[in-house]
N, C-alpha and C positions, 0 to 999 in steps of 0.2 A: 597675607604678610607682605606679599609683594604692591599691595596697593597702601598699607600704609606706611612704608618705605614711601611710594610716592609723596603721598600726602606730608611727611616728617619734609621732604624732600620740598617741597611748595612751602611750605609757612617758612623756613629755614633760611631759604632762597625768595622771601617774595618779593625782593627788588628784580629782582632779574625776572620773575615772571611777570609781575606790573606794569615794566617799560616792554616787554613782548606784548602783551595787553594791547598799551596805547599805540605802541606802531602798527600792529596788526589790524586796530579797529576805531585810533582816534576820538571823536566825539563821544561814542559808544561807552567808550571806558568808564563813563561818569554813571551809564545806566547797570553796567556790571556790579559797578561797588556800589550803589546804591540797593542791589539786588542782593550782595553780598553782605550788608553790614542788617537790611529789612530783615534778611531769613538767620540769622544769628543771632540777632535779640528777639524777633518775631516768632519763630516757630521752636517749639519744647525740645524737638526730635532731633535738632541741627548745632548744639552748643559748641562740635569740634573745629566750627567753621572760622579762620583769623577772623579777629577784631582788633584786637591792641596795634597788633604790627601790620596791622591793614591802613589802619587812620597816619601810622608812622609813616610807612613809606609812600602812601599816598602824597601827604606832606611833601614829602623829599621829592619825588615830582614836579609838584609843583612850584617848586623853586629851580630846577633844570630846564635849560633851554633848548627848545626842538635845534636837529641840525640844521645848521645853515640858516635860523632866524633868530628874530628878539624876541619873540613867544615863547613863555614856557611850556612844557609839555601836559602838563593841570594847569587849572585856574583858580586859585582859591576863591575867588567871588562867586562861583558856580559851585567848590568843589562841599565845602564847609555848609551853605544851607540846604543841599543835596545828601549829605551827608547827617547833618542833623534832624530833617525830613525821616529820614531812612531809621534812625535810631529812635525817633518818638513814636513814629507808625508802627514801627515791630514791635515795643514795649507796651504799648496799648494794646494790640491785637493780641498777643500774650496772656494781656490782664484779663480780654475779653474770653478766653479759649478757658481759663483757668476759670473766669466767673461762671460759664455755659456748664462745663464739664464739673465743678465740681460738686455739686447737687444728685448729680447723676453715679458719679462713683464711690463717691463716701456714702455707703450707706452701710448699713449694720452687719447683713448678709455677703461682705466681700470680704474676706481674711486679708488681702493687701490695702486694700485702698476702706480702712477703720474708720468711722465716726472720729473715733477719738483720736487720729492722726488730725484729722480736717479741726478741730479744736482745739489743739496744740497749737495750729496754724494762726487761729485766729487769735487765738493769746497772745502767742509772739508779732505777731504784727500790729497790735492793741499797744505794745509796749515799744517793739522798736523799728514796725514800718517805716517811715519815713528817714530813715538814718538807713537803712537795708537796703531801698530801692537805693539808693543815691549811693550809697559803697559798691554794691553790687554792679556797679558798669565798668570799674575797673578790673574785676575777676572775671576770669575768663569759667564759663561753667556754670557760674554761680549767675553771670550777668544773666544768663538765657533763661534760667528759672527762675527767681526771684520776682518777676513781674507774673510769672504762673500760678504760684503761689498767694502770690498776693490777690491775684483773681478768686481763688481758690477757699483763701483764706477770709475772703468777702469784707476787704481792707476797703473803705469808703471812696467811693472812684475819686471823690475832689481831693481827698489826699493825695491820694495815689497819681492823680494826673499835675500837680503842683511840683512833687517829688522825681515826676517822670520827666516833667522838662530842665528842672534846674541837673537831673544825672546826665540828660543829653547833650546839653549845653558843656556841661565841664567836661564830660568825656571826650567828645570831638573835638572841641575846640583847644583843647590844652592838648592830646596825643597829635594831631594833627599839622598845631603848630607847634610842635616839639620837631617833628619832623621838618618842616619846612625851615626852621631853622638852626636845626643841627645838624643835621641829617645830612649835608655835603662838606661839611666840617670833614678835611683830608683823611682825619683819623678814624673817626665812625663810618667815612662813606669806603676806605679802604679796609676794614673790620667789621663789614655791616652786622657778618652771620651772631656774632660776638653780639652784639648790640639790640639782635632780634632774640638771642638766648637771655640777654638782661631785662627784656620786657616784658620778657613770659615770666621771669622769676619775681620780678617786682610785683607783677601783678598777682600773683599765687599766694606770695609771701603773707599778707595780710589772714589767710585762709590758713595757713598752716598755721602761725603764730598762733590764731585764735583758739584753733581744732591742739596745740600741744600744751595752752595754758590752761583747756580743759578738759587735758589726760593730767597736768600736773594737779589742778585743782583736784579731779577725781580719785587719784593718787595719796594726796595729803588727807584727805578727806576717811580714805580706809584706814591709813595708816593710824589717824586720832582716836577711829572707831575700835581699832585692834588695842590701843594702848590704854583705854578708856574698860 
C-alpha cells in the first residue's frame, strides 16, 4: 500500500521529480526517459509506468532555463528523436514478444490462453489494426498491449510497422510540445498536479466512452430481445 502511495505520489508530482532528475544527473536525464518511455510501450509487464505526463513535462523542461545560464534544462533537438527512438523500439519489440509467444501459448490445451481467443485477435486486427495501433499510444494501458497483441494476433509486420511510426511520431511529438509550450504558462505551471490529473483523464476517456457505448449497445440489444 505504502509503495503505491509512492508511486500515485511520482506520476502526480513528476515535475518536481524530473527537475530532481536533471539536477541530480544532467545529461543522463535523456538516457532515463528514454529508458523509461522503451519499457512502457516495449515490455507487456510494465504498462503502470508514466507516459502521457512524462512526454508533458519533459516538454516543460525543456523550455526552462538552467540556473544562472541561457541553456535550457532539456534540449528538444536531442530530446524529441530520443524520445521517439524510445517509442518505436519498444512497440516493435512488443510486436516481436507477442509474435514469438503467441504460437506457443494459444494452443488448445491452455484454458486461459484458447485458440479461439488468439483468433478473435486476428479478426479484430484484420478489421481494425491499423487505426488500434495508432489510437492506442494515447491510452495509457492499452498503449503497452496493443502492439502485443498485434504480434499475437499475426497483424502483417509491414502494417503494423507503418502504423507504428506514424502512432510514434504523433504521440511524442504533439504531448511533448504541448508541454514545451504550455506547460510554463503561470497557470498550468502553478496548477501543474491539476493538469497531470487532466492528462490521465483525457487520455482514458476515449476507453471508457467506447467500453459504456458497448454496455449501452449490449443493454438495448436485451432489452429488444425481451420485448420481441
Amino acid at each position: 500500500m505504502e509503495l503505491l502511495k509512492h508511486f500515485f505520489d511520482l506520476v502526480l508530482h513528476l515535475d518536481k521529480t524530473l527537475l530532481n532528475v536533471v539536477h541530480d544527473y544532467g545529461a543522463w536525464t535523456y538516457l532515463i526517459l528514454f529508458l523509461i518511455i522503451f519499457t512502457e510501450t516495449g515490455i507487456v509487464i510494465f504498462p503502470f509506468l508514466p507516459g502521457d505526463s512524462l512526454l508533458f513535462v519533459a516538454g516543460t523542461l525543456a523550455a526552462l532555463p538552467k540556473p544562472g545560464s541561457a541553456e535550457t534544462l532539456l534540449h528538444l533537438v536531442y530530446l524529441i528523436p530520443l524520445l521517439l527512438l524510445a517509442a518505436f523500439l519498444g512497440d516493435n519489440l512488443n510486436y516481436f514478444i507477442g509474435d514469438y509467444l503467441g504460437p506457443r501459448v494459444f494452443r488448445e490445451d491452455f484454458k486461459l490462453f484458447n485458440r479461439k481467443y488468439l483468433e478473435q485477435t486476428q479478426a479484430f486486427y484484420a478489421k481494425h489494426g491499423g487505426k488500434t495501433v495508432i489510437m492506442a499510444r494515447f491510452v495509457p494501458i492499452v498503449r503497452t498491449f496493443a502492439p502485443f497483441v498485434a504480434g499475437v494476433g499475426t497483424m502483417k509486420y509491414r502494417h503494423f510497422l507503418s502504423y507504428s511510426i506514424i502512432g510514434a511520431l504523433l504521440w511524442v511529438i504533439s504531448l511533448t510540445l504541448a508541454g514545451y509550450l504550455l506547460g510554463n504558462i503561470p497557470w498550468v505551471r502553478d496548477n501543474f498536479t491539476i493538469v497531470i490529473y487532466g492528462i490521465v483523464l483525457l487520455s482514458v476517456l476515449p476507453a471508457v466512452l467506447s467500453y459504456l457505448r458497448g454496455k449501452l449497445s449490449g443493454n438495448r440489444g436485451v432489452g429488444s430481445g425481451e420485448n420481441a
